[in-house]
C-alpha positions in Angstrom: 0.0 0.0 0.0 2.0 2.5 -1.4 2.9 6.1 -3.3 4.5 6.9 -6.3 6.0 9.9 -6.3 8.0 10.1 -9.9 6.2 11.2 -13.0 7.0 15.3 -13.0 8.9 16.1 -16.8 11.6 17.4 -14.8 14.4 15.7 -12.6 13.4 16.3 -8.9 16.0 15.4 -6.5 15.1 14.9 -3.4 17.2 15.4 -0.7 16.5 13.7 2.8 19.2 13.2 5.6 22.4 12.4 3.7 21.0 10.5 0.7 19.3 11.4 -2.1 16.3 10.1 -4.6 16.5 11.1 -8.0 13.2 10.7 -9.6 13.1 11.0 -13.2 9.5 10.3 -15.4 8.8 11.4 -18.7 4.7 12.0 -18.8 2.9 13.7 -16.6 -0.4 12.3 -16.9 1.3 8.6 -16.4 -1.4 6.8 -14.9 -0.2 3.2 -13.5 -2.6 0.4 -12.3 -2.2 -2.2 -9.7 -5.0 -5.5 -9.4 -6.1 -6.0 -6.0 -6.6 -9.6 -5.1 -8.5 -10.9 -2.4 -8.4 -14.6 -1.6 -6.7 -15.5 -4.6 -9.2 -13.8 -6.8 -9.4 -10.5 -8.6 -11.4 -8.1 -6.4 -10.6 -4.6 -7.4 -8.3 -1.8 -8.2 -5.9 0.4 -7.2 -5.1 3.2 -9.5 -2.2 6.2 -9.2 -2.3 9.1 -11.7 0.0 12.0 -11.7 -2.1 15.4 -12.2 1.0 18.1 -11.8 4.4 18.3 -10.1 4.4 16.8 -7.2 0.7 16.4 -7.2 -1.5 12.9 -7.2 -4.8 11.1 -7.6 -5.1 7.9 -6.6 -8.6 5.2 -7.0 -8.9 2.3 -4.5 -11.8 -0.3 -4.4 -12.1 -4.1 -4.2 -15.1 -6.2 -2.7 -15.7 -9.0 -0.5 -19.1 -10.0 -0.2 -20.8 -6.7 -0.2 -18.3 -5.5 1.5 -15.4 -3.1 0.7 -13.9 0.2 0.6 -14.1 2.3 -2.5 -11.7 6.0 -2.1 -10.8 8.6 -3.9 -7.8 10.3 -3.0 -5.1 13.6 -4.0 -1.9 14.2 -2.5 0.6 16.9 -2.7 3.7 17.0 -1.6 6.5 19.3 -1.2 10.2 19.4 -2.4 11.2 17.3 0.9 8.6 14.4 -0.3 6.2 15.1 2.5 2.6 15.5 2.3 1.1 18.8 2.4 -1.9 18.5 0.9 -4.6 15.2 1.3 -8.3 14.6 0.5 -9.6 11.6 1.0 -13.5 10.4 0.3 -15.4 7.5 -0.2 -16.3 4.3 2.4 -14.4 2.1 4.8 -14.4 -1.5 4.3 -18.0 -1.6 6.5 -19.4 1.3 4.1 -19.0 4.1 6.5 -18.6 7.1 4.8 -14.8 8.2 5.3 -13.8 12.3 4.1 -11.1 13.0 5.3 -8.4 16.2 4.9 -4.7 17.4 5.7 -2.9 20.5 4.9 0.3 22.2 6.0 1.1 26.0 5.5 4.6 26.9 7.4 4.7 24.6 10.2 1.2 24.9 11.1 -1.4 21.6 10.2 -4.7 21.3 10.2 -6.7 18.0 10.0 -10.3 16.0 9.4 -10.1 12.3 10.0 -12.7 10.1 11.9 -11.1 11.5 15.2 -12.8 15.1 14.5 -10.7 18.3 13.4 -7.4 19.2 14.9 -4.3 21.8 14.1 -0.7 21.2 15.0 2.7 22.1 15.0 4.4 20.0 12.4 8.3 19.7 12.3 10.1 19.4 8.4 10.9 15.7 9.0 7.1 14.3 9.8 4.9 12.2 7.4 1.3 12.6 8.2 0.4 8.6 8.3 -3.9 9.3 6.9 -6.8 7.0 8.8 -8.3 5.4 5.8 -7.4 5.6 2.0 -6.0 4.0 -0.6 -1.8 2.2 -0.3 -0.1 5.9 -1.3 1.0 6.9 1.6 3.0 3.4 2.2 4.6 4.0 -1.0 5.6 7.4 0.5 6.6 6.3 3.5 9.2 3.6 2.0 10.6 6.2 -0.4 11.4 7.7 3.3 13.0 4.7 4.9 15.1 3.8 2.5 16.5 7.5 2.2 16.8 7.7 5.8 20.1 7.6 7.2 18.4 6.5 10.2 16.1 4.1 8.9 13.3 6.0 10.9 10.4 8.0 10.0 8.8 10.2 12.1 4.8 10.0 11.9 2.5 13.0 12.4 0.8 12.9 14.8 2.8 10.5 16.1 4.2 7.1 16.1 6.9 5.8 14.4 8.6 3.6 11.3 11.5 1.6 11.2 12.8 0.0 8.3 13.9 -3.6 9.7 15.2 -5.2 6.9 15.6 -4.3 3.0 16.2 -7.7 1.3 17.3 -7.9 -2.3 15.7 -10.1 -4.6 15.9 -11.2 -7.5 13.1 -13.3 -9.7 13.3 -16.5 -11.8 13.1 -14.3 -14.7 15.8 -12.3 -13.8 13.7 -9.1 -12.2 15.6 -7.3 -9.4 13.3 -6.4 -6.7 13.4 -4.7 -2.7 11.6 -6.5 -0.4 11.0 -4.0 2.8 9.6 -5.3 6.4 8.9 -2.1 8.3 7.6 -2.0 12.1 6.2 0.4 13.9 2.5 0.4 11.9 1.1 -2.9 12.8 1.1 -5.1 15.3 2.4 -7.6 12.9 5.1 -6.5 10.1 4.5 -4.5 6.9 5.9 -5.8 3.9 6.2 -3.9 0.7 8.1 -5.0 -2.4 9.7 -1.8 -4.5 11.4 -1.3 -7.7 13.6 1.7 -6.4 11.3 4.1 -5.4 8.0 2.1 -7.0 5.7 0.0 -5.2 5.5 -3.4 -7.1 3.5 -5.7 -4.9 1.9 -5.5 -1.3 0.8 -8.9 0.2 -0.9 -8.8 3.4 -2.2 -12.2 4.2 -5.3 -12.6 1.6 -5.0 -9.5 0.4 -2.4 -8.8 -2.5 -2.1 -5.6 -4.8 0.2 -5.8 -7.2 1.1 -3.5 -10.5 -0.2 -4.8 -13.3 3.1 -5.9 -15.3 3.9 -8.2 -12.7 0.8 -9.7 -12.4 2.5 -12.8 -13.5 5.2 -12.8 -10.5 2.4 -12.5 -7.7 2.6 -15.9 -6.8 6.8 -16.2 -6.8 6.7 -12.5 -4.7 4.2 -14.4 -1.9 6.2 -17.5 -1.9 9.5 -15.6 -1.0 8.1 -13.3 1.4 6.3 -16.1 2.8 9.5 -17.9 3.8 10.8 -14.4 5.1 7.9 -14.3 7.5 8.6 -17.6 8.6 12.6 -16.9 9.3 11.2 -13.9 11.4 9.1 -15.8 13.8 11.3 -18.6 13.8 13.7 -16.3 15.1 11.0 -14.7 17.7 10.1 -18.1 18.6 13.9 -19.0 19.4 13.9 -15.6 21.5 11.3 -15.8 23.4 10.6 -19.3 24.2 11.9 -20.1 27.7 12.2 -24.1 28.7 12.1 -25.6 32.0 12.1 -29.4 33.5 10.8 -28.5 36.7 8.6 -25.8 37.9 6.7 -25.1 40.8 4.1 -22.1 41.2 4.1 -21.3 45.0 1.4 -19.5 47.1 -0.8 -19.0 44.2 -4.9 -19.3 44.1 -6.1 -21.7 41.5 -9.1 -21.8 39.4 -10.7 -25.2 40.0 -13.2 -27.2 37.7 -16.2 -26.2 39.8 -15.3 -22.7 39.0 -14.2 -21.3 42.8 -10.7 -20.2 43.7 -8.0 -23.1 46.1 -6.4 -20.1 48.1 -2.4 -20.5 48.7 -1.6 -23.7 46.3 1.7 -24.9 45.2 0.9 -26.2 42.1 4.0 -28.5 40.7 5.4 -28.7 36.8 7.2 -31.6 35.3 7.5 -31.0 32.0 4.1 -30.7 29.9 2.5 -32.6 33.4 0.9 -31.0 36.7 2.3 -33.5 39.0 0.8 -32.3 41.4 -1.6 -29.7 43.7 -0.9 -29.1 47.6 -1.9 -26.4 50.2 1.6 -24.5 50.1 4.2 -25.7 52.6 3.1 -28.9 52.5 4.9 -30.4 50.2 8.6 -30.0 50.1 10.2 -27.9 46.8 12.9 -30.0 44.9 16.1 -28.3 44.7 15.8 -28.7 41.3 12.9 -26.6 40.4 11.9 -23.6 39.2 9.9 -21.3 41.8 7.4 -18.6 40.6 6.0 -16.8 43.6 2.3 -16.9 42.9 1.0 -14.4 45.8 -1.9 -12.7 45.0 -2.0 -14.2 41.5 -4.4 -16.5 40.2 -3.4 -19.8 38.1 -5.9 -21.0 35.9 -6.0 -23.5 32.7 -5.1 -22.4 28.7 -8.5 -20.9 27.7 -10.2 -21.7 24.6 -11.3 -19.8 21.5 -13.8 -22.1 19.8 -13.8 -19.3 16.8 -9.9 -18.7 15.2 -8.9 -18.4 11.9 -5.4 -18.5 12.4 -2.2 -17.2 10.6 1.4 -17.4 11.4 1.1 -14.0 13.1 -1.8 -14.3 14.9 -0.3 -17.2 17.6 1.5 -14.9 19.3 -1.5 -13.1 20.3 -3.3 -16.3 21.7 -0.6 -17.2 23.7 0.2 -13.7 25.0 -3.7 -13.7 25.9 -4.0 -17.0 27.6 -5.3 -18.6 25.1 -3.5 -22.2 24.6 -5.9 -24.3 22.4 -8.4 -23.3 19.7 -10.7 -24.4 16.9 -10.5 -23.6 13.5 -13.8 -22.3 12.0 -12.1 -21.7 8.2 -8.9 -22.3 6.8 -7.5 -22.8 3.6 -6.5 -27.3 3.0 -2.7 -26.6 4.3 -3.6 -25.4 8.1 -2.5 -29.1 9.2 1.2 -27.2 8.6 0.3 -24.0 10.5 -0.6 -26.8 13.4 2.4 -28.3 13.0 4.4 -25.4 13.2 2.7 -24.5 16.4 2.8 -27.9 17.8 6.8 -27.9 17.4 7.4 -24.5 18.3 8.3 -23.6 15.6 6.6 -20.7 15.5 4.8 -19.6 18.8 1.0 -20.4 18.8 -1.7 -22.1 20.4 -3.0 -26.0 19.6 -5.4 -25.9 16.8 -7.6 -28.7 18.9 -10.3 -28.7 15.8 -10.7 -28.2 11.8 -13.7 -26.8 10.3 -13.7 -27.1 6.5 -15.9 -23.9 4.8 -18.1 -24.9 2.1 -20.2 -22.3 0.0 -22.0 -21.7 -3.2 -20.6 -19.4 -6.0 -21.8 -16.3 -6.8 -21.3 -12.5 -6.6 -21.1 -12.5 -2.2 -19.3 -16.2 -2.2 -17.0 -16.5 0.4 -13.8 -16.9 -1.7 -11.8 -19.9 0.3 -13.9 -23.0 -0.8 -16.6 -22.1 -3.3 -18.6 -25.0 -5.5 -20.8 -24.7 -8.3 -22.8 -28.1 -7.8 -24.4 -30.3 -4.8 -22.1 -33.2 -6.5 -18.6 -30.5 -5.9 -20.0 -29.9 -2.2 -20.3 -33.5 -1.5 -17.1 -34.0 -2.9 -15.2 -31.2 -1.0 -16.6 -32.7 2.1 -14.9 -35.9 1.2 -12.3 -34.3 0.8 -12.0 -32.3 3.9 -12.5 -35.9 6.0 -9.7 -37.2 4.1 -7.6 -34.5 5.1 -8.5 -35.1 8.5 -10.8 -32.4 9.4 -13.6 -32.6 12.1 -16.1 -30.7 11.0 -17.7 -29.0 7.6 -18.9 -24.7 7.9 -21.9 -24.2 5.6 -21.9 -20.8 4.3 -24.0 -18.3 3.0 -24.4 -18.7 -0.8 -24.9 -22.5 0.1 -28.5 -23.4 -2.2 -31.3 -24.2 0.6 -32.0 -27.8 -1.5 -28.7 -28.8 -0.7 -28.3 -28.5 2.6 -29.7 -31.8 3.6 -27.8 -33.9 1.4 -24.7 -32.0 2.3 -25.7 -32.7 6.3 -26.3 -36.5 5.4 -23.0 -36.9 3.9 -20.9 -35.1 6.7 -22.8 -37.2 9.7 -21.9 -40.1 7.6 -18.5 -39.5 7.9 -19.0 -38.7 11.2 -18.3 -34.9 11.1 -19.9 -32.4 12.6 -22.1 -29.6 10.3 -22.5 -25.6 11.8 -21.9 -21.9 9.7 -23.9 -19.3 8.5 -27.5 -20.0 7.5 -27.7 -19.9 4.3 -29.7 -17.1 2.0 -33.4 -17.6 2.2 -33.4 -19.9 5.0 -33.6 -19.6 8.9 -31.7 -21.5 11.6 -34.8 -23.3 12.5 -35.1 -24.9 8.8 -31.2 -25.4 8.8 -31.7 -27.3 12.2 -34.1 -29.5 11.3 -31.8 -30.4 8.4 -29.5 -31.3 10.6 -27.3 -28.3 11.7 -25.6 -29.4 14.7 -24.3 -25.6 15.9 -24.9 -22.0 14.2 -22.1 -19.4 14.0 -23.0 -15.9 15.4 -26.1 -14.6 17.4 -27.1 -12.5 14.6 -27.8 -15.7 12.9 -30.3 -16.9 15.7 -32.0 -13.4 15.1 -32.5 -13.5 11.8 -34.9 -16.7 12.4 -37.3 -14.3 13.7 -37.3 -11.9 10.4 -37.9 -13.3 7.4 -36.3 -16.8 4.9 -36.2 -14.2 1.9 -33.2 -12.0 3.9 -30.3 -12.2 1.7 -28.2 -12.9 4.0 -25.5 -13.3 1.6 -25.1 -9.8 1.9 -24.5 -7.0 4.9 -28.3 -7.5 5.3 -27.5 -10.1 7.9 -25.9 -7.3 10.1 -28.1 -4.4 8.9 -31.7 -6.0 9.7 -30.7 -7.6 13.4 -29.7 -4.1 14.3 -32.5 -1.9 12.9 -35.0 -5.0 14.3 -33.8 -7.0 17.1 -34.6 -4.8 19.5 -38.2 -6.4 18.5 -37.7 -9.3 20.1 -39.9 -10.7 22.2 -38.0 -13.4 24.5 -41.1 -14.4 26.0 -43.2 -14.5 23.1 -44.5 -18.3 22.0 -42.4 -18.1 18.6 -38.8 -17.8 20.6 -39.8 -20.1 23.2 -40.2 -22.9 20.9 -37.2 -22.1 18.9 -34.9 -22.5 22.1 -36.7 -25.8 22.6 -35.8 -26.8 18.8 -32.2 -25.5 19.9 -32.3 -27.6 23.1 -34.0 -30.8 21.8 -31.3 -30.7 18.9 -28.4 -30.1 21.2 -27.7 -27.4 19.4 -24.1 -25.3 20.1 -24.3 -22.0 20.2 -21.1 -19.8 19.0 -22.5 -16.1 19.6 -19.3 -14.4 18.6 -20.9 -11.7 21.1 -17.8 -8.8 20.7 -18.1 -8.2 17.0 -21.2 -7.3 17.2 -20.6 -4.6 20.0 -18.4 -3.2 17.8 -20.7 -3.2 14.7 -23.7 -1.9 16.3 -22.5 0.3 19.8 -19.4 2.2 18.3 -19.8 5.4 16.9 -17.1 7.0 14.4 -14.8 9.4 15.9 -15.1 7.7 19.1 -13.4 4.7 20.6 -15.0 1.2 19.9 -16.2 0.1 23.6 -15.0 -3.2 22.4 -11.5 -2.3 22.0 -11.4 1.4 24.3 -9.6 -0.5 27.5 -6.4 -1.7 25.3 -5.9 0.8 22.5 -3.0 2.7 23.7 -1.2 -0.4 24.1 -1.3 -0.6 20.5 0.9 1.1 17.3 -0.4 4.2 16.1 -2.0 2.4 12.8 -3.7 -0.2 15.0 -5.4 2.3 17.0 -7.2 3.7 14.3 -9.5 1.0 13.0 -10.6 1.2 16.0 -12.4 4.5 15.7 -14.7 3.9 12.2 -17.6 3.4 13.9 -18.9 0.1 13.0 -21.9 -0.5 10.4 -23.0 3.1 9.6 -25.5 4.9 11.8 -27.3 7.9 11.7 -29.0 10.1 14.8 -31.9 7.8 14.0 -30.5 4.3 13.8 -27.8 4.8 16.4 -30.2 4.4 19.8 -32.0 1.4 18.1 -28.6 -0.3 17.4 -27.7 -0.3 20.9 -30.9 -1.8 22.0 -30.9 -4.0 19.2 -27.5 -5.2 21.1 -28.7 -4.8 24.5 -31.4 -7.1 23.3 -28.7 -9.5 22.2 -27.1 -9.8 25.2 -30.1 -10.4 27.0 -30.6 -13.5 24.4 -27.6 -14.9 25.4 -28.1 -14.2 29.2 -31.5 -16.7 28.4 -30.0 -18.8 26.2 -27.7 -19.7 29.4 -30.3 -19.8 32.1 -32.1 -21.9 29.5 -29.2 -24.9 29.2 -28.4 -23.8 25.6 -25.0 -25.1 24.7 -22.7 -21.8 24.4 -19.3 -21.6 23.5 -16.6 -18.5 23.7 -15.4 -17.7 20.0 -14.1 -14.6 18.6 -14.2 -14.4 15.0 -11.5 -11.3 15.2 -8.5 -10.0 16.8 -6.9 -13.0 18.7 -6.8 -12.3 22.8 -7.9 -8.8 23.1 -11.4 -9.8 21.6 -11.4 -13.1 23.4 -11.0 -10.9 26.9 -13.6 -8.5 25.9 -16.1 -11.6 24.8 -15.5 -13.0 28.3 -16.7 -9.5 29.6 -19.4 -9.4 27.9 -20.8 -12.7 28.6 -20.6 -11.3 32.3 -22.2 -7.9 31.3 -25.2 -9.8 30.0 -25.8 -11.7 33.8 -23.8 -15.4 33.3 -21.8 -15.2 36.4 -18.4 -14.7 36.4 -16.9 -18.1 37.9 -19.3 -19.5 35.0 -18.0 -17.6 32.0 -14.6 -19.2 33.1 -15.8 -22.5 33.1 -17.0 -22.0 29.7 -13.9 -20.8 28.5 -11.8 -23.4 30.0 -13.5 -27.2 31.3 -16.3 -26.4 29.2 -15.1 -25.9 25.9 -12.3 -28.9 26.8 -14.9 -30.8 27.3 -17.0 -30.4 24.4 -14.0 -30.8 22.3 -13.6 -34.4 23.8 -9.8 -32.7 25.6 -11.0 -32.7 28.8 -9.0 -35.8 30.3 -6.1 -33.8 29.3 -7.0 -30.2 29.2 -9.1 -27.6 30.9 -8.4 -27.6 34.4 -5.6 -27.6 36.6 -5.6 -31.6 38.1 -2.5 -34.3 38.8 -1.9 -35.8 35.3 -3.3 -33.5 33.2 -1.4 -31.5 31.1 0.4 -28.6 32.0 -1.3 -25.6 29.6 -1.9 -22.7 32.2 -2.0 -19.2 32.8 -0.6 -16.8 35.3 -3.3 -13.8 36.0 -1.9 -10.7 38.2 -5.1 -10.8 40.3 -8.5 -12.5 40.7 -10.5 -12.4 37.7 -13.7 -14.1 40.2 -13.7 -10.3 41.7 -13.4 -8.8 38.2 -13.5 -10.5 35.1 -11.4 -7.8 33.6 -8.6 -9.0 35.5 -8.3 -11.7 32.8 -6.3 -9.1 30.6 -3.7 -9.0 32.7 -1.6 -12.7 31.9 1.5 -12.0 33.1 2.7 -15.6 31.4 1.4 -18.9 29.7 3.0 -22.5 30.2 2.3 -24.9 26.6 3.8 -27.8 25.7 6.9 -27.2 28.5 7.7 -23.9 27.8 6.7 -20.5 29.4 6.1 -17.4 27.5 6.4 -14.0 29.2 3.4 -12.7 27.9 5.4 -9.1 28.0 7.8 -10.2 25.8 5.7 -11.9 23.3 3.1 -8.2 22.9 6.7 -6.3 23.1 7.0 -8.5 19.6 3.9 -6.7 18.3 5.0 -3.6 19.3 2.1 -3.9 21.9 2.8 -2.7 25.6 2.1 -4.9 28.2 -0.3 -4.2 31.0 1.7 -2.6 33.0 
């Protein structure tokens, strides 16, 4: 996500620190094109065309099922390369309007981005880093780092960028290429790939934009940064992984299976075993072991998040959150490697306990991992998806109502659990009497009580449960007899509860509620996404979106008094989110020492782990958590991990958000 910067007639040299750029173009209405792939499939564009000296416009739009952001952008810069002038209009990725502005005269600035209006001093040597738009400013900013003497760009308002590492490459075809990682934006890594001062290719996990004339070397670029990415961690993993043979957490209150607190435990490590659990001084400490004083802290088992889908990147964040073991709700065919990786340490993350293989229908909202055109490709992908050892198949939205069933037969046949999305024109009841055996998402319970001709293929599935389910009438005869269908069907429930808060409660310019207690731990860049606002609201629409959400909270607060298997899944940001769904479930009425259970000895145990995982007991294995405090008085106390033991090996949980340029706690 980039800039180009060299297309004047004339010869601009740039000077920055002690280097120099010499740009040299020889039309000024150059316009260059990039494709935008999502998922491995064309999605959109991203176009840069030079209007004057020094002066830009830039197009930016892909989809992904109805969803997207489309800008329209202008730079100016000055002699120095920075910006001076920016305008930026169009929608976010969630269709919230986006206009924002930046201008410089002298060393004054003056702003509009989703934060409000703001002026500034601005010193020579800052970049102003915009909220939303389309890759230019990246491009910018590399142009920076690699004229830097420093390697360091300051960012307006603030923040950051260092240019780790500039790695030469060069293609099969004989094309000589930069490959940049830059910190300081992310929590993970920004990698760009430049030709001199050009952006060629950005490939950020699914999505890829590359410049049209090397289209054809998008696949060779992603398979050499991918085993850059993988040196990386490997090399974080090496850092940060700290082995013991013998450990022994003295003084420390431990969470038990019936959800109450053992007060002043010494709880005793042997490798990847609890060996065993005593009132402390009771048992006498080897001379060999390791002793963590545990006063005041709480110990309690790996938690689970039954909703993932994982990426190299994303394990440390489990881990650092206390999470040691989750499921898999959509994946491309080679996550058995990420697992493995994992598994070995290779590169830090959590177990990947289950597999769920996605399935959907083509068409123009298809969910682009696993998309057939047939009942006969469906029931062939499923065979496929048991022979590559996966659990459990994810029916999505475009999925045709008529095949449902057959697709359900084949899957119990092969003994594999069915859940996802209901498909367009159907409601979860009609799904579970097909044979669903869990749904995905609350919003997906609420829809039942709508309408079957919802496409829900679209952001209609978001967009009708918040202007309606505020409607709903949890004592009324219709949803009574649904959460008997749920019950009498034993029928999980994976309510994904946090997204949601953040779709329909957070209002742009303001800080999302779901992410408002951690987001000055994070890089400037993070912190931004975290003020768009959601789905877009109006004065109107924005009270009846947060009753729409109270009332789903209140669901789930029934759904629980009412014995309705529920399970703690995030569907987002790995840990963070994971602690905010935990607090939520508590916000709705589940008491606290509950909500733990379900996030630990309950989810084992409906994973079939629990002789193993789950709870802290002689023989099982040794996944735990340290928690500085008692999250039974406060369940916000689960944020604070202060380390996690997996596999034999402790990770500081400081060390592993240092990593992602995310401060700790503390």
């Amino acid at each position: 996500m980039k800039n180009h910067i060299a297309t004047a007639l004339v010869i601009l040299t740039l000077s920055i620190g002690c280097k120099e750029i010499n740009l040299t173009d020889n039309d000024s209405s150059q316009e260059i094109l990039y494709e935008v792939v999502f998922r491995e499939n064309p999605a959109g564009e991203y176009k840069k065309m030079t209007t004057g000296d020094n002066s830009f416009e830039y197009y930016y739009a892909y989809a992904d099922r109805g969803r997207g952001p489309e800008y329209k952008e202008t730079i100016t810069l000055n002699d120095q390369n920075f910006v001076i002038n920016q305008a930026i209009n169009g929608v976010n990725y969630r269709k919230v309007p986006v206009n924002e502005s930046f201008s410089v005269t002298g060393t004054s600035a003056s702003w509009q981005n989703p934060k409000g209006n703001d002026t500034g001093d601005i010193e020579g040597d800052q970049l102003y880093f915009r909220y939303d738009g389309s890759p230019a400013i990246y491009e910018i900013l590399a142009q920076h780092l690699l004229a830097s003497d420093t390697e360091k760009v300051k960012l307006f308002p603030e923040g950051e960028a260092e240019l780790v590492k500039r790695i030469p490459m060069t293609l099969e075809n004989g094309t000589t290429l930069d490959l940049l990682m830059i910190k300081g934006l992310d929590m993970s890594p920004t990698f760009l790939w430049m030709k001199e001062d050009q952006l060629i290719c950005s490939i950020d996990g699914n999505l890829h934009i590359v410049q049209e004339a090397y289209k054809s070397m998008r696949s060779e670029m992603k398979t050499l940064q991918d085993k850059v990415e993988d040196d990386y961690l490997i090399e974080i993993t090496e850092n940060l992984t700290h082995d013991f043979d013998k450990l022994v957490v003295q003084n420390v209150n431990v969470f038990s299976e019936e959800g109450s607190l053992l007060a002043n435990q010494d709880v005793f490590v042997n490798g990847e075993i609890i060996e065993g659990i005593h009132p402390t001084g009771v048992k006498t400490i080897p001379g060999d072991a390791e002793i963590v004083d545990g006063s005041g802290k709480t110990l309690m088992p790996g938690m689970f998040d039954m909703h993932t889908h994982n990426t190299k990147f994303r394990g440390i964040l489990h881990l650092a959150g206390g999470i040691t073991s989750v499921r898999d709700m959509a994946n491309n065919k080679q996550l058995y490697l990420l697992r493995d990786q994992f598994d070995n340490n290779d590169i830090i993350g959590p177990r990947i306990i289950a597999f769920c293989g996605i399935i959907d229908g083509s068409g123009p909202f298809a969910n682009q991992r696993n998309v057939v055109n047939s009942l006969e490709e469906g029931l062939a992908e499923i065979e496929d998806y048991k022979n590559l050892g996966y659990q459990q198949i994810k029916l999505y939205s475009s999925i045709r109502p008529e095949w449902v069933k057959p697709m359900v037969d084949k899957a119990h046949s092969l003994g594999m659990r069915v859940s996802g999305h209901i498909p367009a024109f159907m409601t979860a009841s009609q799904a579970i009497d097909q044979g669903y055996n869990e749904i995905q998402h609350m919003n997906m319970l609420f829809l039942n009580f709508l309408a079957d001709s919802i496409d829900t293929r679209t952001p209609l599935r978001f967009t009708m449960v918040a202007e309606h389910g505020l409607d709903l009438d949890l004592r009324s005869q219709e949803y009574l007899e649904f959460v008997d269908r749920l019950k009498t069907n034993e029928i999980l429930v994976d309510p994904t509860m946090a997204i949601f808060e953040n779709m329909f409660v957070s209002q742009k310019g303001e800080p999302s509620p779901t992410f408002s207690k951690i987001m000055n731990r994070l890089p400037v860049i993070s912190q931004r996404q975290f003020y768009a606002g959601g789905l877009p609201k109006t004065e109107e629409t924005t009270p009846i979106y947060k009753k729409s959400y109270d009332k789903m909270l209140a669901a789930l607060h029934d759904l629980f008094q009412k014995n309705v298997a529920i399970v703690p899944g995030t569907d987002g940001l790995p840990g963070f989110l994971y602690h905010r769904e935990l607090e939520l479930y508590a916000k709705s009425g589940i008491p606290v020492a509950e909500v733990l259970k379900l996030a630990t000895i309950k989810s084992a145990d409906f994973m079939g782990v629990s002789n193993s995982y789950g709870s802290i007991e002689e023989g099982k294995m040794a996944d735990l958590i340290l928690i500085d405090g008692n999250p039974l008085d406060d369940i916000s106390n689960i944020r604070k991990v202060e380390w996690t033991i997996k596999g034999g090996n402790i990770y500081f949980a400081k060390e592993l958000y240092n990593a992602m340029s995310i401060q700790h706690f503390k």
